[in-house]
MARTI-738061 format. One record per residue (C-alpha): residue number from 0; residue in three letters; x, y, z. Coordinates in Angstrom, 2 decimals, always signed. Example, Ala and Ser with C-alpha at 12.3 -4.5 7.8 and 13.67 -1.06 7.14 Angstrom:
0,Ala,+12.30,-4.50,+7.80
1,Ser,+13.67,-1.06,+7.14
END
This chain:
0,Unk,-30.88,-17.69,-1.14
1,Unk,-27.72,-16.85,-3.03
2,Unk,-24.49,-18.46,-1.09
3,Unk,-21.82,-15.59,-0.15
4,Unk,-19.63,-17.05,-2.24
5,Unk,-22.15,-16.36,-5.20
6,Unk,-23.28,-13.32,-4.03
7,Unk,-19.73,-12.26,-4.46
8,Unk,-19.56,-13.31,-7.77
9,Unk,-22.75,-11.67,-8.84
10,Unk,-21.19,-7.87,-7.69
11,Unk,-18.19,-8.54,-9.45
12,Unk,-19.58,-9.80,-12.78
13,Unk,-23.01,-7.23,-12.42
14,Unk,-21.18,-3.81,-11.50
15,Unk,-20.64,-1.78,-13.98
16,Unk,-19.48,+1.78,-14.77
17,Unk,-22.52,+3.62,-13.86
18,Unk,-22.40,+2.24,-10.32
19,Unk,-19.08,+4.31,-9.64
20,Unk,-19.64,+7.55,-7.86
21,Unk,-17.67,+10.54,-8.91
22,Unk,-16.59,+10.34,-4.69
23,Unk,-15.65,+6.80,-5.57
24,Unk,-13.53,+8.08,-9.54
25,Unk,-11.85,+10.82,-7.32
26,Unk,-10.47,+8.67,-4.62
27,Unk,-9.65,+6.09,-6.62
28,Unk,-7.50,+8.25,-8.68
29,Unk,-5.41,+9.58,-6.01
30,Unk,-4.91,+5.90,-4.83
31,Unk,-3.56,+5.17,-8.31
32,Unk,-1.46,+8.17,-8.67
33,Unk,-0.15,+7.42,-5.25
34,Unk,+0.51,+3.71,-6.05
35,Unk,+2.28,+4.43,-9.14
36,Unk,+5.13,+6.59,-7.16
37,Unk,+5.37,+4.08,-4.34
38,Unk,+6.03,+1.76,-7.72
39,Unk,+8.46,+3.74,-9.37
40,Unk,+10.49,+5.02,-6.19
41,Unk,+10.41,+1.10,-4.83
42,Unk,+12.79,-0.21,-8.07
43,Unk,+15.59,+1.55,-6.21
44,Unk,+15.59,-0.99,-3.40
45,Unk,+17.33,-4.62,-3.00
46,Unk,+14.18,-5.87,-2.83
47,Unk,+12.62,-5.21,-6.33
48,Unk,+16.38,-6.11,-7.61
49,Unk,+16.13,-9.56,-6.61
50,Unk,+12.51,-10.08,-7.17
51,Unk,+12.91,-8.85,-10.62
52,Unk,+16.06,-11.19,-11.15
53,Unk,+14.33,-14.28,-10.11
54,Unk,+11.40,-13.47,-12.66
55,Unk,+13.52,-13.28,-15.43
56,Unk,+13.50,-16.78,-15.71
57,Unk,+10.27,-16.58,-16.75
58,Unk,+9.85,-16.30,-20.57
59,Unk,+6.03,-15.75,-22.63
60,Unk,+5.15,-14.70,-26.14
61,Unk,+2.93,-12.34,-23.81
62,Unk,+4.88,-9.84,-21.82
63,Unk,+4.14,-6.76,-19.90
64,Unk,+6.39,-3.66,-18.88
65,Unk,+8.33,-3.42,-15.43
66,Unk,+6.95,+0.02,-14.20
67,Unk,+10.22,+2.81,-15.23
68,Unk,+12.31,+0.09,-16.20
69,Unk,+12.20,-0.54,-19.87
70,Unk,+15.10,-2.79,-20.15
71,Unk,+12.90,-5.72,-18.21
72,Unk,+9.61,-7.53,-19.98
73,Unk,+7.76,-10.04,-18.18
74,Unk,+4.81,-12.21,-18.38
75,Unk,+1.97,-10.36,-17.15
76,Unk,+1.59,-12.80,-14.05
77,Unk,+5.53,-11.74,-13.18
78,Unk,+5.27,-7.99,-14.52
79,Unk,+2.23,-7.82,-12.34
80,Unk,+4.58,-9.66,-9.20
81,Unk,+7.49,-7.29,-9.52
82,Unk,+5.88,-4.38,-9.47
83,Unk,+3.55,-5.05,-6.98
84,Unk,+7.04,-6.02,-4.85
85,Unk,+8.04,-2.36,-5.75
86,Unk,+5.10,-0.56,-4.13
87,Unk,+5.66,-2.32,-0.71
88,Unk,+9.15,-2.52,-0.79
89,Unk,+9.23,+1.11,+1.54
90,Unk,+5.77,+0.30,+3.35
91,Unk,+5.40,+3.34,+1.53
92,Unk,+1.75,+2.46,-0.21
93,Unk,-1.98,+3.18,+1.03
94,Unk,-3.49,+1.76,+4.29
95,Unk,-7.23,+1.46,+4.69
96,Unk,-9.81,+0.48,+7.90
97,Unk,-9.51,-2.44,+9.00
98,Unk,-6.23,-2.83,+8.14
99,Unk,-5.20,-3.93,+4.41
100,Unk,-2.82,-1.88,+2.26
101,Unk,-5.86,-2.04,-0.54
102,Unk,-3.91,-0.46,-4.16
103,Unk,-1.15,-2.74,-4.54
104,Unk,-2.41,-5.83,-5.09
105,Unk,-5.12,-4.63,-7.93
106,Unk,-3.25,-1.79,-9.98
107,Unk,-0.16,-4.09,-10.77
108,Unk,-2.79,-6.91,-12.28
109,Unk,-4.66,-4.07,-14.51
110,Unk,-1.43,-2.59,-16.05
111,Unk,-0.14,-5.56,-17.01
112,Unk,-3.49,-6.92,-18.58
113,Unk,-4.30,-4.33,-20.54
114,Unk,-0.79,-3.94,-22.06
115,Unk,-0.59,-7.62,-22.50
116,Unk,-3.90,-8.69,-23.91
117,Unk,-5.24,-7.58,-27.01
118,Unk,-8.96,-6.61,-27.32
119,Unk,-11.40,-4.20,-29.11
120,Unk,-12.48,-2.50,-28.55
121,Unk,-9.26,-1.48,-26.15
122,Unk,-9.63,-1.57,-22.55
123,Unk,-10.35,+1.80,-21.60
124,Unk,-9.30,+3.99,-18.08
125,Unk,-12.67,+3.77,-17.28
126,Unk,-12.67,+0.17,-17.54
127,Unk,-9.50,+0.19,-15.43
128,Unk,-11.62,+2.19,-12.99
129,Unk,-14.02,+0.08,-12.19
130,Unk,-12.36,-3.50,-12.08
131,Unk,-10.03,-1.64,-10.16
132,Unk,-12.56,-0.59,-7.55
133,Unk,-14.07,-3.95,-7.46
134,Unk,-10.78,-5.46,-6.34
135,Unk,-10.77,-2.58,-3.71
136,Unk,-14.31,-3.52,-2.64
137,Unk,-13.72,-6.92,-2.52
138,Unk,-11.11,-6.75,+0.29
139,Unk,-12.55,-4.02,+2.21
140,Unk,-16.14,-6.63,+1.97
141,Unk,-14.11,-9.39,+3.58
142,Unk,-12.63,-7.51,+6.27
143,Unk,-15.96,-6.32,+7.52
144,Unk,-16.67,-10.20,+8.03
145,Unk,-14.49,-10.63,+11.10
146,Unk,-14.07,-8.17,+14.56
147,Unk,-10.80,-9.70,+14.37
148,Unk,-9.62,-7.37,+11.26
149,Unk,-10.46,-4.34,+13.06
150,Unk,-6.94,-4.59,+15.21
151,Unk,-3.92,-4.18,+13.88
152,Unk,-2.87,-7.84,+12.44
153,Unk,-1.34,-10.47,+14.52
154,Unk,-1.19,-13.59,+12.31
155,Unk,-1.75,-12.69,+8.91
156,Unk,-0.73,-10.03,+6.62
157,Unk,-3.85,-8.63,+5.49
158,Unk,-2.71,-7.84,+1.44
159,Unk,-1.48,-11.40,+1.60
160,Unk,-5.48,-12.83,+2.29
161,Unk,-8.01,-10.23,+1.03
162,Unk,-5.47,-8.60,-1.69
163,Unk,-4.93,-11.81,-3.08
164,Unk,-8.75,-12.24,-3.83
165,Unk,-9.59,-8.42,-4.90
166,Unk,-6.05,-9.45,-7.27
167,Unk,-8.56,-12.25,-8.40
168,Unk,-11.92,-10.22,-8.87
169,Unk,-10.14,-7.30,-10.24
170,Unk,-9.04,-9.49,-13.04
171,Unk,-12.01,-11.32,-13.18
172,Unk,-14.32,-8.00,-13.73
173,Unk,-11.57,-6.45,-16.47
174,Unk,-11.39,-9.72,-18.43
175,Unk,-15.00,-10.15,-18.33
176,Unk,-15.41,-13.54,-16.71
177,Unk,-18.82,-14.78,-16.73
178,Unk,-20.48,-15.16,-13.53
179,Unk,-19.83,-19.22,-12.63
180,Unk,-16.18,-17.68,-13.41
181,Unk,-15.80,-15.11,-11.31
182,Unk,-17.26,-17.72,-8.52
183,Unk,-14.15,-20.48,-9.52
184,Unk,-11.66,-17.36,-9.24
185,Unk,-12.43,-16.72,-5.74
186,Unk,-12.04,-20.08,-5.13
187,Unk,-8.79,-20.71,-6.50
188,Unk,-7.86,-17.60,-5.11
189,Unk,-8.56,-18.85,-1.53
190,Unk,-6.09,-21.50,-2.05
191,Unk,-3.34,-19.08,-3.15
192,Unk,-4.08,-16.46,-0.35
193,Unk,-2.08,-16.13,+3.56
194,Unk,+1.25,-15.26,+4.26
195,Unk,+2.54,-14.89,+8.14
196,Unk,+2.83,-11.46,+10.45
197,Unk,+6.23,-13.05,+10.98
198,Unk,+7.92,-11.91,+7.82
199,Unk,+6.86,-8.18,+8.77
200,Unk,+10.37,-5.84,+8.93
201,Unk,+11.88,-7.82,+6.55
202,Unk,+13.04,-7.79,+3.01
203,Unk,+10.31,-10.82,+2.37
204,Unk,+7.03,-8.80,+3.55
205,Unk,+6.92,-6.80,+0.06
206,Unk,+6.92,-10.25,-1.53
207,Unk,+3.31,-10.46,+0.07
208,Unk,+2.04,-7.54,-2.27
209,Unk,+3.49,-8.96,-5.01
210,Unk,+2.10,-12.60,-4.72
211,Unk,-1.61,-11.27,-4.40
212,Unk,-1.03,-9.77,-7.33
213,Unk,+0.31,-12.78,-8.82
214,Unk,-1.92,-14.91,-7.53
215,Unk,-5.20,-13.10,-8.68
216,Unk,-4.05,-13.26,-12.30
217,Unk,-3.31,-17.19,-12.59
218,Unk,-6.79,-17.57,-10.25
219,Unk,-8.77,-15.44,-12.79
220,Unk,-6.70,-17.85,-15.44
221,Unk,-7.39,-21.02,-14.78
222,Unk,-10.52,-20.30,-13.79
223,Unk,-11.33,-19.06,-17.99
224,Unk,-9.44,-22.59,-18.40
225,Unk,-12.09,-24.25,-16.67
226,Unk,-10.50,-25.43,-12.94
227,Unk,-12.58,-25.26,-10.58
228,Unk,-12.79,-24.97,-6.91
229,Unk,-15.46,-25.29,-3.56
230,Unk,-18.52,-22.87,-4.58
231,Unk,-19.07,-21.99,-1.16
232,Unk,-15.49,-21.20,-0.07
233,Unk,-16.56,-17.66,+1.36
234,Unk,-19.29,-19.45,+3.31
235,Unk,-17.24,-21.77,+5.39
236,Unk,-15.20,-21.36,+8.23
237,Unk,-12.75,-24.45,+6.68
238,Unk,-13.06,-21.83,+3.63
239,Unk,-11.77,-18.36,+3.76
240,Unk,-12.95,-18.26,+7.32
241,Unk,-9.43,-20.18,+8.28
242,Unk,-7.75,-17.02,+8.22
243,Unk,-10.10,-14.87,+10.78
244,Unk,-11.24,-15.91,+14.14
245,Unk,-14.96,-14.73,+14.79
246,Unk,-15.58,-14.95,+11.00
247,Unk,-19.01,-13.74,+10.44
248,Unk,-20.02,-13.50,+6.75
249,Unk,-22.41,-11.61,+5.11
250,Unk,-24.24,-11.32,+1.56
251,Unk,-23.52,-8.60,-0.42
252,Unk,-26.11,-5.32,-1.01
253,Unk,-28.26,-5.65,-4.00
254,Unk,-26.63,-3.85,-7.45
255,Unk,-29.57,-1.78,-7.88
256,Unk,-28.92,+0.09,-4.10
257,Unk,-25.00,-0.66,-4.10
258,Unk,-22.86,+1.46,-1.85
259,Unk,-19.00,+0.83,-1.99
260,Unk,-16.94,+1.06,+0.79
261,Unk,-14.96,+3.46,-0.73
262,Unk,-17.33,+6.08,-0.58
263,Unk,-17.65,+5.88,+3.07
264,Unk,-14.58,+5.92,+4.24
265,Unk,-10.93,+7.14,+2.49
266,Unk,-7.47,+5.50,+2.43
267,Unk,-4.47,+6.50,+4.65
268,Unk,-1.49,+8.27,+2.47
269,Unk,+1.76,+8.11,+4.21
270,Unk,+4.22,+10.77,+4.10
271,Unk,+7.38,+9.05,+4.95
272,Unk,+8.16,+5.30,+3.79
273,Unk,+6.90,+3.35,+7.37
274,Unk,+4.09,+1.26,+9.06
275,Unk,+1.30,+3.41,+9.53
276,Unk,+1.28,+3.51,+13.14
277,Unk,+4.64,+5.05,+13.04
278,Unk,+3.16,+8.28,+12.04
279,Unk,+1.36,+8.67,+15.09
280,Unk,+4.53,+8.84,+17.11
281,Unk,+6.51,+10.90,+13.99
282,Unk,+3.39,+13.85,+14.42
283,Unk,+3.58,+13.68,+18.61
284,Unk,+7.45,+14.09,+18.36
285,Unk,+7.60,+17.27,+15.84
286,Unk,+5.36,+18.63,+18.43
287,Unk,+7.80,+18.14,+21.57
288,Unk,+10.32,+18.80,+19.54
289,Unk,+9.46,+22.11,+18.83
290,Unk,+9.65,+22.67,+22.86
291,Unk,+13.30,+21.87,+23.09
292,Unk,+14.71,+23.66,+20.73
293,Unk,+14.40,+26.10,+17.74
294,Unk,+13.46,+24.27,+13.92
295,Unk,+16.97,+24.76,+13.04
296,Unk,+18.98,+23.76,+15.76
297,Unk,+20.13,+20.16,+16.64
298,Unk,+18.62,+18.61,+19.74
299,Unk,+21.01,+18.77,+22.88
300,Unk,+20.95,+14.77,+23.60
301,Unk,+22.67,+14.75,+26.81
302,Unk,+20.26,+17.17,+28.27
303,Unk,+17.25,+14.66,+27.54
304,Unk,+16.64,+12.10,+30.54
305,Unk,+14.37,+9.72,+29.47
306,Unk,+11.64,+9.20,+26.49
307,Unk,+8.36,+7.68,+26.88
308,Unk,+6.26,+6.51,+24.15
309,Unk,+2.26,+5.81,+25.31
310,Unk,+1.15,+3.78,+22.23
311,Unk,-1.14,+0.87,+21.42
312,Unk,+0.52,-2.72,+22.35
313,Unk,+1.71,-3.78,+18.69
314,Unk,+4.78,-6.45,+19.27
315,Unk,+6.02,-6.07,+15.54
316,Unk,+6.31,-2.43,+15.58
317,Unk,+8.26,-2.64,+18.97
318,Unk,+11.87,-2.60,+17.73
319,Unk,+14.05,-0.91,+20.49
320,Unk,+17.36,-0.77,+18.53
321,Unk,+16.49,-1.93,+14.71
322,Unk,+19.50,-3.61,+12.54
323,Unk,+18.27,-2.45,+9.01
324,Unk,+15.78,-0.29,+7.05
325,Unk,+12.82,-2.88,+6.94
326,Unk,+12.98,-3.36,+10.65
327,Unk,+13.45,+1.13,+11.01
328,Unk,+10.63,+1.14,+9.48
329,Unk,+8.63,-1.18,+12.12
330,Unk,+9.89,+0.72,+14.84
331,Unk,+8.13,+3.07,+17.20
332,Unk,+11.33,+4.16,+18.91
333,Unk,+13.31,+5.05,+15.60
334,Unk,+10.94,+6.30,+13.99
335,Unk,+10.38,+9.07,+17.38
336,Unk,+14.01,+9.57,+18.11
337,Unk,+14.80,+10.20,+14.12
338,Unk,+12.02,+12.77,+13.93
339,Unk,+13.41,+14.44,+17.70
340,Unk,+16.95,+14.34,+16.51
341,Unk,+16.43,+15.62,+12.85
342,Unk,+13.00,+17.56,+12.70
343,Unk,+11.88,+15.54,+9.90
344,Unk,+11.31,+11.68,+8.13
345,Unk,+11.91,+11.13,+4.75
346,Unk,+13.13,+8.32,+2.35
347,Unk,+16.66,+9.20,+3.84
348,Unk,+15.74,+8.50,+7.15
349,Unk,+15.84,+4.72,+6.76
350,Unk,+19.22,+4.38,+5.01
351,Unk,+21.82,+2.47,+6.69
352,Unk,+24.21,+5.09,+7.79
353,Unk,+21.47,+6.71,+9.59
354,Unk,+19.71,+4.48,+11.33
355,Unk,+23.48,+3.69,+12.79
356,Unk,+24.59,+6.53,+13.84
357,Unk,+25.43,+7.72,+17.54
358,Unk,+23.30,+9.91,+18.28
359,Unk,+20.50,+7.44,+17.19
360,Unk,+21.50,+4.95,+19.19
361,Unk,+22.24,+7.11,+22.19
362,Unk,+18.60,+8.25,+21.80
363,Unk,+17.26,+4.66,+21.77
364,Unk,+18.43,+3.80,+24.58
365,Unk,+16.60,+6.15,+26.78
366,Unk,+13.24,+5.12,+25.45
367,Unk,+10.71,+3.35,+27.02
368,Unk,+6.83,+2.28,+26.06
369,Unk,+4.03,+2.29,+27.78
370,Unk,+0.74,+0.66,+27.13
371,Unk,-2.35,+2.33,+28.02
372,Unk,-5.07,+0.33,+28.30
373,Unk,-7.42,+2.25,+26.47
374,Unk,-5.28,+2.93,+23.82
375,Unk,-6.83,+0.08,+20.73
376,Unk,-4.44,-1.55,+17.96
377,Unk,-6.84,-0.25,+15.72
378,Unk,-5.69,+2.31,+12.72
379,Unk,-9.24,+4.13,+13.11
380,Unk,-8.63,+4.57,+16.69
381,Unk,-5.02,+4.57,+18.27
382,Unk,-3.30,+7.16,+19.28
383,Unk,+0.24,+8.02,+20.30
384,Unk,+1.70,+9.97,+23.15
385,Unk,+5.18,+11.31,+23.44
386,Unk,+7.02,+12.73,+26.88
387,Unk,+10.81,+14.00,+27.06
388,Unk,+12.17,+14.41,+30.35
389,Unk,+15.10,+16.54,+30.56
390,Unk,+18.12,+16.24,+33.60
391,Unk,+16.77,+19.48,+35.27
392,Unk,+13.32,+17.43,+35.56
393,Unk,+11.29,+19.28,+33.21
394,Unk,+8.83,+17.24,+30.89
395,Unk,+7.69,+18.55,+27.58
396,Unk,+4.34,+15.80,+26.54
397,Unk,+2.05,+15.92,+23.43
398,Unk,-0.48,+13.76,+22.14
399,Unk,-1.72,+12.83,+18.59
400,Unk,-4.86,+11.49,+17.64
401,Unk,-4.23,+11.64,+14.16
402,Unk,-1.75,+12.96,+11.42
403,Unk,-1.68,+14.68,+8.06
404,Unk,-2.55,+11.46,+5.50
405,Unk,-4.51,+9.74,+7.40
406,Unk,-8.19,+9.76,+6.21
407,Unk,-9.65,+12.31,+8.65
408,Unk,-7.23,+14.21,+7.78
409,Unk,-6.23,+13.65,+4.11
410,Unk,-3.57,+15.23,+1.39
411,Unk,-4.12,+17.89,-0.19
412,Unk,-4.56,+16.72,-3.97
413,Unk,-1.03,+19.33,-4.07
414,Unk,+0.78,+17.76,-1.73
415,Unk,-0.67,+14.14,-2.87
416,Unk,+1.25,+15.14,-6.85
417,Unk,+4.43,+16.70,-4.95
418,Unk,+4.87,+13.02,-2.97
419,Unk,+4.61,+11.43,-6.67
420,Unk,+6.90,+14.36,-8.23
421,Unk,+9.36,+12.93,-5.58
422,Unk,+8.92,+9.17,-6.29
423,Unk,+8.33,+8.90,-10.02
424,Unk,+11.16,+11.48,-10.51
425,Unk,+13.96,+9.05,-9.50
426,Unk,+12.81,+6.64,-12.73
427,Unk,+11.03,+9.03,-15.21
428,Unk,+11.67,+12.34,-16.67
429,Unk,+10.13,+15.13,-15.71
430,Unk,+7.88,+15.11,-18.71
431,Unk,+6.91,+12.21,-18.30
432,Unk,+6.13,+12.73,-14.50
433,Unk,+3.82,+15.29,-15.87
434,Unk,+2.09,+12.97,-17.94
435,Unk,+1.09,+10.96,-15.65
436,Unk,-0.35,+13.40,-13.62
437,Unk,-2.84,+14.46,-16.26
438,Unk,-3.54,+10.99,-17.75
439,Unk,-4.58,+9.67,-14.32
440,Unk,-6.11,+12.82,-13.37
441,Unk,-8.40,+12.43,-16.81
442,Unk,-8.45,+8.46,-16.43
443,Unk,-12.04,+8.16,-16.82
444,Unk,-11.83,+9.66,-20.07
445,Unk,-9.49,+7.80,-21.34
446,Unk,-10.13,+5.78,-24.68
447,Unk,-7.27,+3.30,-24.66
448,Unk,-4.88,+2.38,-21.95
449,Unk,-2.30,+2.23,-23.59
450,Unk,-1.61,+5.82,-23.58
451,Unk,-1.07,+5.00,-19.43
452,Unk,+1.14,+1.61,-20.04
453,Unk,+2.72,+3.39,-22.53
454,Unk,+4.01,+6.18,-19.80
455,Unk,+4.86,+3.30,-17.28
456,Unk,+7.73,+2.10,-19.22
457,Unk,+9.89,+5.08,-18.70
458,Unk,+12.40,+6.69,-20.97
459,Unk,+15.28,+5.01,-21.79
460,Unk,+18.42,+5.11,-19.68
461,Unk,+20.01,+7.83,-21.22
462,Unk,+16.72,+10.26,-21.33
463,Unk,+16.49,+9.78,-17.74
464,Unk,+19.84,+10.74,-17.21
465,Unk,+19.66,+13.65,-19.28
466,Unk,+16.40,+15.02,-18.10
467,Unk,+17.09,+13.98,-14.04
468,Unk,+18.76,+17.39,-13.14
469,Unk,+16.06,+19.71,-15.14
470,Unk,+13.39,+17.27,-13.19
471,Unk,+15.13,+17.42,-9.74
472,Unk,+15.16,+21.47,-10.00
473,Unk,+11.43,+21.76,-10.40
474,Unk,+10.11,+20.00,-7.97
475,Unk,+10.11,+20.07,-3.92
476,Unk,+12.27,+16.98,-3.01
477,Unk,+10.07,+15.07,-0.06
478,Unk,+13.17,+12.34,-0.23
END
């Protein structure tokens, strides 16, 4: 019998094209498209700035383009760091069951291979497609091994362990490693892979995206350079089992009957720039909200008595009176008085200046959270419930199960473009925001791509500045 480990490596190196669904090419899609805004709109934050500062250090013959900014060229290990920093920088990127943000480790490694490495024939979008999707597979495979990755994460940041081996088998598959190869990647991947729940809410956490992506490159690497690693590291509970309690592996389905993950069970898209969970408690308080007073109108603070959040017992997303945006964004209480007090959640939301002001803070402090006990850290199952008591004693309560993005209840492929309209339009012209649109709508037709690296780049700064008001007029502005 075929270690896991192995069996592993046999998927990656024996899928090929004909094994993806047109479920699978669809879904996929709208993860890139998504992925790509979250990308663009993240080199606006402090973040990206200083990751991308640090990585100019690094100099290569080889380089690869900075998503929208086409003043900055980087080795493809660093473009693929940077960018992947981007899409997390607003927890604004795709969350899958059991818990992983899935796209931004894998899509960052692709771009920058197939603009940096020349090959013929070229690598194609569907080629992109399905080493891709083998990334996404890859992580969603290794969740399934422990009961542990079910909950919502207490030690580990997900992306930070399984993204930084679907980083590694994503580049594995599009590079072509041969079979022992795409065994020594894992391995070396292992050893790169973990990063600590600790770092959530703060400006480090989006580092976590971006060293997966990082990481998978230089494993896929030095793996073609011939370093190798344990052959069983998937197999042992001193191997990637270190990271999950109750690890439980399994060997993969055979090729010939494969069915991907994917194709079960769709990805999260968030419609405001926070932790998932948050958009329970954002959907329950539109719904009170709506009670008190007319769409319109502001909310009468001092008539409101006392808030109570019911909602699943996650410590890191308990933040009763947050100092900055990261930490606004982990917070069930700001994120439930911001949508009371202002009827919506957008990009805005988590700037400075409002997460400071009075009202907020009045707001805050008549919150409180309870913990019902069958209410499961789990992203497939929690649920949030919201109840405003006002100084005459009335109570106005509603519950959500789910909310618009998540994947019972997914985008619209409409409103999916309009969130990228609203991202990609703060770094590209509206041309080129169009582009995009059709070239990864059409990806799996796509001969070379370099037609879609070529787009990434952006204009140059004076385009963009020329084009931004035309852009900003023709498109609903979700920011």
């Amino acid at each position: 019998l075929k270690s896991v480990t192995e069996s592993f490596a046999t998927t990656i190196h024996g899928l090929k094209a004909g094994h993806l669904t047109d479920r699978i090419i669809q879904r996929s899609k709208r993860m890139i498209l998504d992925t790509l805004g979250a990308g663009f709109l993240g080199t606006s934050t402090e973040v990206f700035h200083k990751a991308s500062q640090y990585s100019k250090i690094y100099s290569s013959n080889i380089t690869s383009t900075v998503w929208g900014r086409p003043d900055i060229r980087l080795p493809p290990t660093y473009a693929a760091f940077v960018n992947g920093v981007a899409i997390h920088s607003m927890d604004f990127d795709d969350t899958w069951h059991p818990a992983t943000h899935p796209s931004g480790a894998v899509l960052p490694v692709l771009t920058a291979l197939a603009e940096a490495l020349p090959r013929s024939p070229k690598f194609s979008g569907l080629d992109l497609l399905l080493a891709f999707n083998v990334g996404i597979e890859v992580q969603g495979r290794l969740l399934h091994f422990a009961k542990e990755a079910n909950d919502i994460p207490k030690r580990f940041h997900p992306p930070s362990v399984v993204g930084t081996l679907g980083s590694a088998a994503a580049a594995s598959k599009f590079l072509g490693l041969s079979l022992t190869k795409c065994q020594e990647a894992l391995a070396i991947a292992v050893s790169h892979a973990g990063a600590p729940m600790a770092n959530a809410a703060t400006q480090t956490k989006p580092l976590h995206i971006g060293n997966a992506a990082k990481h998978g490159i230089e494993a896929a690497f030095l793996a073609i350079l011939g370093l190798q690693g344990n052959k069983q590291v998937l197999d042992l509970e001193a191997g990637f089992g270190a990271f999950y309690a109750n690890y439980s592996p399994k060997v993969l389905p055979n090729l010939d009957s494969y069915s991907w993950l994917l194709d079960q069970q769709d990805v999260a898209f968030k419609h405001f720039p926070a932790h998932l969970s948050t958009h329970w408690v954002a959907d329950a308080a539109a719904s009170v909200r709506k009670n008190l007073v007319a769409e319109t109108d502001l909310l009468p603070i001092d008539y409101i008595k006392r808030i109570v959040l019911r909602i699943p017992n996650v410590q890191y997303v308990n933040r009763p009176f947050p100092d900055s945006e990261h930490e606004a964004r982990h917070s069930f209480q700001y994120v439930a008085c911001a949508m009371l007090l202002d009827g919506g959640i957008t990009v805005a939301s988590f700037h400075e200046c409002q997460i400071n002001r009075p009202q907020v803070r009045e707001l805050l402090s008549k919150v409180e959270l309870e913990y019902p006990p069958d209410n499961l850290p789990s992203f497939n199952t929690l649920y949030c419930e919201i109840s405003v008591t006002l100084k005459d004693g009335a109570t106005f309560t509603h519950r959500s199960d789910t909310f618009y993005g998540h994947w019972r209840k997914p985008l619209s492929q409409e409103d999916l473009e309009e969130k990228f309209r609203a991202n990609a339009s703060k770094m590209l012209s509206c041309d080129m925001v169009e582009s995009l649109i059709k070239t990864v709508e059409n990806l799996e037709d796509l001969e070379d791509c370099s037609v879609l690296t070529a787009l990434l780049k952006g204009p140059s700064p004076p385009e963009v500045a020329s084009n931004s008001s035309a852009c900003n007029n023709s498109i609903t502005n979700l920011s």
